[in-house]
C-alpha positions in Angstrom: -126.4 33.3 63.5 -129.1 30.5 63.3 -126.8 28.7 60.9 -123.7 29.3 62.4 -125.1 27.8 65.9 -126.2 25.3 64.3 -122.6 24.3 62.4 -120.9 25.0 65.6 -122.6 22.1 67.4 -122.6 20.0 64.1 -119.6 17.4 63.9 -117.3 17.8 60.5 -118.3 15.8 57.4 -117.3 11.3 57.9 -117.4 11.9 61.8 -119.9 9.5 63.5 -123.2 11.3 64.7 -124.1 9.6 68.0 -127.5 9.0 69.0 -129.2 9.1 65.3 -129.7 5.8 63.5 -128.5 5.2 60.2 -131.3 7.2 58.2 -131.5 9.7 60.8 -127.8 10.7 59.9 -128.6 10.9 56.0 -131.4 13.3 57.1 -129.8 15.2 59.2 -126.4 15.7 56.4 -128.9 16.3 53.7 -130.3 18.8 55.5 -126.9 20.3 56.5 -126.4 20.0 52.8 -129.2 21.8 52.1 -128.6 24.6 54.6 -124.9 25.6 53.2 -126.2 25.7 49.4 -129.2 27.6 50.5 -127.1 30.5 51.6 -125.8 33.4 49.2 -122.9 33.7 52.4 -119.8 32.3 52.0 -119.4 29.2 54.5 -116.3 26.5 55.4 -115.3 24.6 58.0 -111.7 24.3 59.2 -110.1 21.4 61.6 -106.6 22.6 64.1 -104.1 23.2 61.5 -106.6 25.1 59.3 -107.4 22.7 56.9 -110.3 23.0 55.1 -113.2 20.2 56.1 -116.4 21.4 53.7 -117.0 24.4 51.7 -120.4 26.0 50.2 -120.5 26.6 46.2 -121.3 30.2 47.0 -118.0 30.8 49.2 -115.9 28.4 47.0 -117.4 31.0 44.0 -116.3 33.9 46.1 -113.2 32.6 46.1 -112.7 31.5 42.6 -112.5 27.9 43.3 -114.2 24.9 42.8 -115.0 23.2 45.9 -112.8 20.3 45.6 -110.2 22.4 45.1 -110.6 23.9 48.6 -111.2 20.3 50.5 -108.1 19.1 52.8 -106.0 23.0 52.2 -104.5 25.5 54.3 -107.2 28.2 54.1 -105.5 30.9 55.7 -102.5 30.3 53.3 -105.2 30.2 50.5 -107.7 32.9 51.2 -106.1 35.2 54.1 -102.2 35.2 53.4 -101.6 38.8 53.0 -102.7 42.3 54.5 -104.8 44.4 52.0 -100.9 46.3 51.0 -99.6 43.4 50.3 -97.8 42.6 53.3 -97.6 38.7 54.6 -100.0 38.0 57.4 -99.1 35.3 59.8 -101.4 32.7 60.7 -100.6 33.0 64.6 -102.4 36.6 64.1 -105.1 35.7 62.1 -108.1 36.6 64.5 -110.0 33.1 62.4 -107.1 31.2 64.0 -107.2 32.9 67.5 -110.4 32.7 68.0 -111.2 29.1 67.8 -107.9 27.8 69.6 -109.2 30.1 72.2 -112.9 29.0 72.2 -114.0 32.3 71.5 -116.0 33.8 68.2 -115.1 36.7 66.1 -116.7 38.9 63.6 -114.5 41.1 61.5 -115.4 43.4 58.6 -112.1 45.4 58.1 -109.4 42.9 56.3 -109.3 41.4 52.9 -109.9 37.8 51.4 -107.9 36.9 48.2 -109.1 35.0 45.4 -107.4 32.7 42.9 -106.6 34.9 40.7 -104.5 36.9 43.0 -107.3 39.9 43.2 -108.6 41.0 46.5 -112.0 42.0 48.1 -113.0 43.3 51.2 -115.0 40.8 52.9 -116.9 41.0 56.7 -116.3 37.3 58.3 -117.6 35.4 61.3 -116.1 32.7 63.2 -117.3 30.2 65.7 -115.4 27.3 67.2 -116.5 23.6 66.6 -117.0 22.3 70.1 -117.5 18.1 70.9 -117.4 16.5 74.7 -115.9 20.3 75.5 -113.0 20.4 73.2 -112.5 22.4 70.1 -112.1 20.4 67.3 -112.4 23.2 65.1 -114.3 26.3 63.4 -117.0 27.4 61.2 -116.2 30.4 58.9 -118.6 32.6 57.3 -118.2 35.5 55.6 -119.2 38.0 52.7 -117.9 40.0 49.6 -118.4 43.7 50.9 -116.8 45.5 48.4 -119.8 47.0 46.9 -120.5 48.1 50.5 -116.9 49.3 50.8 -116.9 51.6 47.6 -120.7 53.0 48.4 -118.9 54.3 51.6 -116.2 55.6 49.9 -118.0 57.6 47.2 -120.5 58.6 50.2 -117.5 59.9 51.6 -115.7 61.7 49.2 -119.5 63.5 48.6 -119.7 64.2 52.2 -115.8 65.5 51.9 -116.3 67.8 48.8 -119.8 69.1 50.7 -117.6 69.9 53.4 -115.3 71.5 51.3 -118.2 73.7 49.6 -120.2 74.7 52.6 -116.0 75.3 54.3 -115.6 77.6 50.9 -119.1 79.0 50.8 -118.3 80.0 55.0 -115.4 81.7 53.8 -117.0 83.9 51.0 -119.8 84.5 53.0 -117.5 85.7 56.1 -115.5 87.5 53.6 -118.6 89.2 52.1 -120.0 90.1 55.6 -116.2 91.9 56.3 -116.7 93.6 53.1 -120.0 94.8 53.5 -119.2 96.1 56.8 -116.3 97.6 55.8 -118.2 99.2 52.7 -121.0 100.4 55.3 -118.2 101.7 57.2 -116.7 103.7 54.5 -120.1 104.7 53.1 -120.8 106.4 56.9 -117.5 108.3 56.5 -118.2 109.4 52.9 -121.5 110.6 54.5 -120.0 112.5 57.1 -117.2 114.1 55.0 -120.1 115.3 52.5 -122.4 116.6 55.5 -118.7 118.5 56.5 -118.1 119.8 53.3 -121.6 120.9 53.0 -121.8 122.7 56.7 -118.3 124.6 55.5 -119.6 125.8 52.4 -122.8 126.4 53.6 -120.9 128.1 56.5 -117.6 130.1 54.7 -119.7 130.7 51.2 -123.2 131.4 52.2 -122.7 132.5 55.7 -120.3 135.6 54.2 -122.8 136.4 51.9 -125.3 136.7 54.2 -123.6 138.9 56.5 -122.3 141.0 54.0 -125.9 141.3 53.3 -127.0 142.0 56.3 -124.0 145.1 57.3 -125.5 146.4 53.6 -129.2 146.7 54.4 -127.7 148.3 58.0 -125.5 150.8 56.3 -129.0 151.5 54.3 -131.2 151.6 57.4 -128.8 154.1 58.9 -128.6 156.5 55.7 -132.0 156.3 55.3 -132.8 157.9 58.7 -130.1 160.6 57.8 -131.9 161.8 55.0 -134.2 164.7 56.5 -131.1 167.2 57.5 -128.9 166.6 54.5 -128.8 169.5 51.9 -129.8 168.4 48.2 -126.5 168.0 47.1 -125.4 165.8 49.5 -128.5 163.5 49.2 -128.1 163.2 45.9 -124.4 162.2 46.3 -125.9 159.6 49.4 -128.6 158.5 46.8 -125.8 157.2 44.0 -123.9 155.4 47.2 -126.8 153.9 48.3 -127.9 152.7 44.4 -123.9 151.0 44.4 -125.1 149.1 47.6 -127.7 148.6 46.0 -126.1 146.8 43.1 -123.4 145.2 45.0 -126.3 143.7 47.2 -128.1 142.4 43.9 -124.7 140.8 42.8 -124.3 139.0 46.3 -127.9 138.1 46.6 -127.2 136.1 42.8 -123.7 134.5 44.2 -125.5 133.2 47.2 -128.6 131.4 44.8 -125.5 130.3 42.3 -124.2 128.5 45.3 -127.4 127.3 46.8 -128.1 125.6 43.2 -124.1 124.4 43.0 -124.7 122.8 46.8 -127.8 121.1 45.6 -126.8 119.7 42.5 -123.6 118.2 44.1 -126.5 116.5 46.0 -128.9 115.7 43.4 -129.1 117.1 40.5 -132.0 118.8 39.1 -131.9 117.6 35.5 -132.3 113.3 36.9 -135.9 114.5 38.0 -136.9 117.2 35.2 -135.3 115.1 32.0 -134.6 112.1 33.1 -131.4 109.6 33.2 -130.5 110.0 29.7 -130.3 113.8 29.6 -128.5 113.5 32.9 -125.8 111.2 32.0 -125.2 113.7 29.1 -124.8 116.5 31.4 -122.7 114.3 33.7 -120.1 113.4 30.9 -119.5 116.7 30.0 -119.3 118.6 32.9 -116.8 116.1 34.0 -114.8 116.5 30.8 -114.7 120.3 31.1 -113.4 120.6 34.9 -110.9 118.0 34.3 -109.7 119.3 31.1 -109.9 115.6 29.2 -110.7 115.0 25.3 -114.1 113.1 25.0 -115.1 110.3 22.7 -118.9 110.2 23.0 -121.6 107.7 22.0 -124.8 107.3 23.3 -128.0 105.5 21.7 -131.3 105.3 23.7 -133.7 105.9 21.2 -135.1 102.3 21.9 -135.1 102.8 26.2 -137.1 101.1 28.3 -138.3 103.3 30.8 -136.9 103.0 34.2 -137.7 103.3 38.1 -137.0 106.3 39.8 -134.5 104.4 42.2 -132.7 102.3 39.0 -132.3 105.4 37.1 -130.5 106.9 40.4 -128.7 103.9 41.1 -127.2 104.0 37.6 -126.5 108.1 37.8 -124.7 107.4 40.9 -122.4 104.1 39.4 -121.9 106.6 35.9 -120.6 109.6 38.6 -118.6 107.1 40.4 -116.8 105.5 36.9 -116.0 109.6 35.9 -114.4 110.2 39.5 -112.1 107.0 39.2 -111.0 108.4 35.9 -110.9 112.2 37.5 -108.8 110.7 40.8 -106.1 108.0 39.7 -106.0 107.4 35.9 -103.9 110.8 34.8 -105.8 110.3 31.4 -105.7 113.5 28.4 -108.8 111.1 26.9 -111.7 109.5 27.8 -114.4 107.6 25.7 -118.0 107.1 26.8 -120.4 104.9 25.1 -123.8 104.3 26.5 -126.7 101.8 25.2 -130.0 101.5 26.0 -132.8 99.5 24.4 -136.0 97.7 25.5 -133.8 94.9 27.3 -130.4 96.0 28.8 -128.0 98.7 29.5 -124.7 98.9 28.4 -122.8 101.7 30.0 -118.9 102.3 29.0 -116.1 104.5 30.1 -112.5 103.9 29.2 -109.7 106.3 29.6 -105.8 106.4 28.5 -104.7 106.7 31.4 -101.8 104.8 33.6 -104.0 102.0 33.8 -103.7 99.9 37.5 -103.0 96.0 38.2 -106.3 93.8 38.4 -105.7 93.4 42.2 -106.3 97.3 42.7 -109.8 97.0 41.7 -110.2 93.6 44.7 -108.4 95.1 46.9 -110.4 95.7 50.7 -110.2 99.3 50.5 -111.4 99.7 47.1 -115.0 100.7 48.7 -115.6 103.2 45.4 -115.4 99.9 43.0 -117.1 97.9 45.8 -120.3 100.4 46.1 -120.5 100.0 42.1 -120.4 96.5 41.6 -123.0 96.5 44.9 -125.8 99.1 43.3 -125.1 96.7 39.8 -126.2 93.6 41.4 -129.1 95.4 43.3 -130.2 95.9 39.3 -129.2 92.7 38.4 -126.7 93.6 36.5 -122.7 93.1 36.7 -119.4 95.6 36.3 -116.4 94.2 34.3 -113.1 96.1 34.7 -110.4 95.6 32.8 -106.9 97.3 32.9 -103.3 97.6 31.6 -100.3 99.5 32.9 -100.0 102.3 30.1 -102.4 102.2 28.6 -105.9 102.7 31.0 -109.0 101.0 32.6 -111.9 100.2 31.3 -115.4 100.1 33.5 -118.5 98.1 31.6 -121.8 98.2 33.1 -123.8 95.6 32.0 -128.3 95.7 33.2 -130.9 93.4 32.0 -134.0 95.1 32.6 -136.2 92.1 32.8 -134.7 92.0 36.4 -136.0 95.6 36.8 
């Protein structure tokens, strides 16, 4: 702004400088000489019609001209004749123009300059009126190539656009994530009620008959047994063989009743996890399954090399095996299923694939496919991941996949 003050009170190039003697003037253009050339800024100076009176080497460069060239022509039809599309752009609205015809300065940083070579750059320019003895006699224009500026802005925008975009996309999956686990809590507080259900009427319709049947035997004994004094001999050894069939039948309900208190706990944990382990219980898993449904089995399984596992992974697996057997037992209508399970000092491979009617890939993403959901949760718990794959006709395929470095 120093320099531009300074210009604006400064009198064009071969206009008399009042006051200053003959060697004062040389100083004084030498040093105005000096002060243009010193400056990396563009800077010219323009009479009323907007021709050009002097011009810096640095905004003559900017331009692509030599400074000569410049002297005596039209800048605005030179440097500012068109919008940045291309369009003309008429002096009369050219802010350079309308600013020193009105006395008043300007500083702009949004149009374009254009070079000799017909290329254009964005440029930020200034421009103060010339003002002698209170009347414009013209303006002094400064001004910069921006366009380094410009394109920083723009790539500093597109970043700030696509970081929008990822944190926007990121929301999304994180919102949608949050609906799904809600939804799978949701689901996993029904499943827990419908088990505790099923439980209370088995406990209640298998177990509670038992006992009551029980219980009217050991009466009907009681009451015999108080009998026994009057009765003749004949007729307490035929109440004697009665009361041995009670007896007996007694013995038979007492061993349904344990059968079904070891069926109800094994459908909630079964013994054989905690006695022999994962292994032996994935083997007991497979073919249990393969005998109530009726299906042909493939089997394969090599653990010789297994790492040995937490108590809460091995469950978490048992649970994620159970859950791959009851997709296969509830929707694929297979006759066959193959099961092939890996273990070694480093992963888990678990896979089950049936022959079934297979299902479309958006069955296993769909929102209510909390089964497929809990698996792929209690995987990434373990670090691992669950692939499914599937063809209409020809069956699924579930692949459990565990490093157990992550263990």
């Amino acid at each position: 702004m120093a320099k531009n003050a300074f210009l604006t009170h400064t009198t064009p190039p071969g206009t008399a400088l009042p006051h200053l003697a003959g060697a004062g003037r040389t100083v004084l253009r030498d040093m105005l000489s000096q002060l243009l050339e010193s400056t990396g800024e563009g800077i010219y100076g323009i009479d009323l019609d907007g021709h050009c009176t002097f011009i810096n080497r640095a905004g003559a460069a900017q331009l692509g001209y030599a400074p000569a060239e410049l002297l005596g022509q039209n800048m605005h039809a030179v440097a500012h004749h068109s919008h940045a599309d291309g369009t003309h752009y008429p002096e009369a609205a050219c802010p350079i123009f309308k600013a020193f015809r009105e006395a008043l300065p300007c500083r702009i940083d949004s149009e374009r300059f254009w070079r000799k070579d017909g290329n254009a750059f964005a440029v930020e320019y200034s421009s103060h009126p010339i003002v002698e003895a209170g009347a414009v006699q013209g303006a002094v224009i400064t001004f910069v190539d921006i366009s380094a500026r410009r394109e920083a802005e723009a790539a500093l925008h597109q970043v700030h656009a696509q970081l929008e975009q990822r944190v926007g996309e990121r929301t999304r999956a994180l919102s949608d994530a949050l609906r799904q686990l809600r939804e799978l809590s949701a689901y996993a507080h029904g499943v827990r009620e419908q088990e505790r259900t099923r439980i209370a009427r088995e406990v209640h319709d298998e177990l509670g008959s038992l006992l009551v049947a029980l219980n009217m035997d050991v009466g009907w004994l009681d009451k015999r047994l108080g009998e026994q004094p009057g009765r003749s001999a004949s007729e307490a050894q035929s109440m004697r063989e009665r009361m041995r069939g009670k007896c007996q039948n007694m013995s038979r309900l007492i061993e349904s009743a344990v059968d079904n208190v070891g069926r109800i706990i094994t459908d909630l944990r079964p013994s054989i996890l905690d006695h022999q382990g994962l292994w032996a219980a994935l083997d007991w898993q497979a073919h249990e399954f393969v005998q109530s449904a009726e299906l042909a089995l493939d089997w394969e399984m090599d653990v010789a090399d297994a790492a040995a596992l937490p108590e809460a992974s091995a469950i978490a697996i048992f649970r994620i095996f159970q859950e791959m057997l009851s997709n296969v037992g509830r929707h694929a209508q297979a006759s066959r299923v193959a099961i092939a399970i890996h273990a070694g000092a480093q992963d888990i491979r678990i896979m089950v694939q049936d022959n079934g009617k297979g299902a479309q890939a958006s069955a296993f993403e769909a929102a209510d496919a909390y089964g497929v959901m809990g698996m792929r949760e209690r995987a990434r718990h373990l670090g691992g991941s669950l692939e499914i794959s599937s063809q209409i006709g020809i069956g699924s395929r579930f692949h459990l996949r565990i490093q157990l470095f992550n263990q």
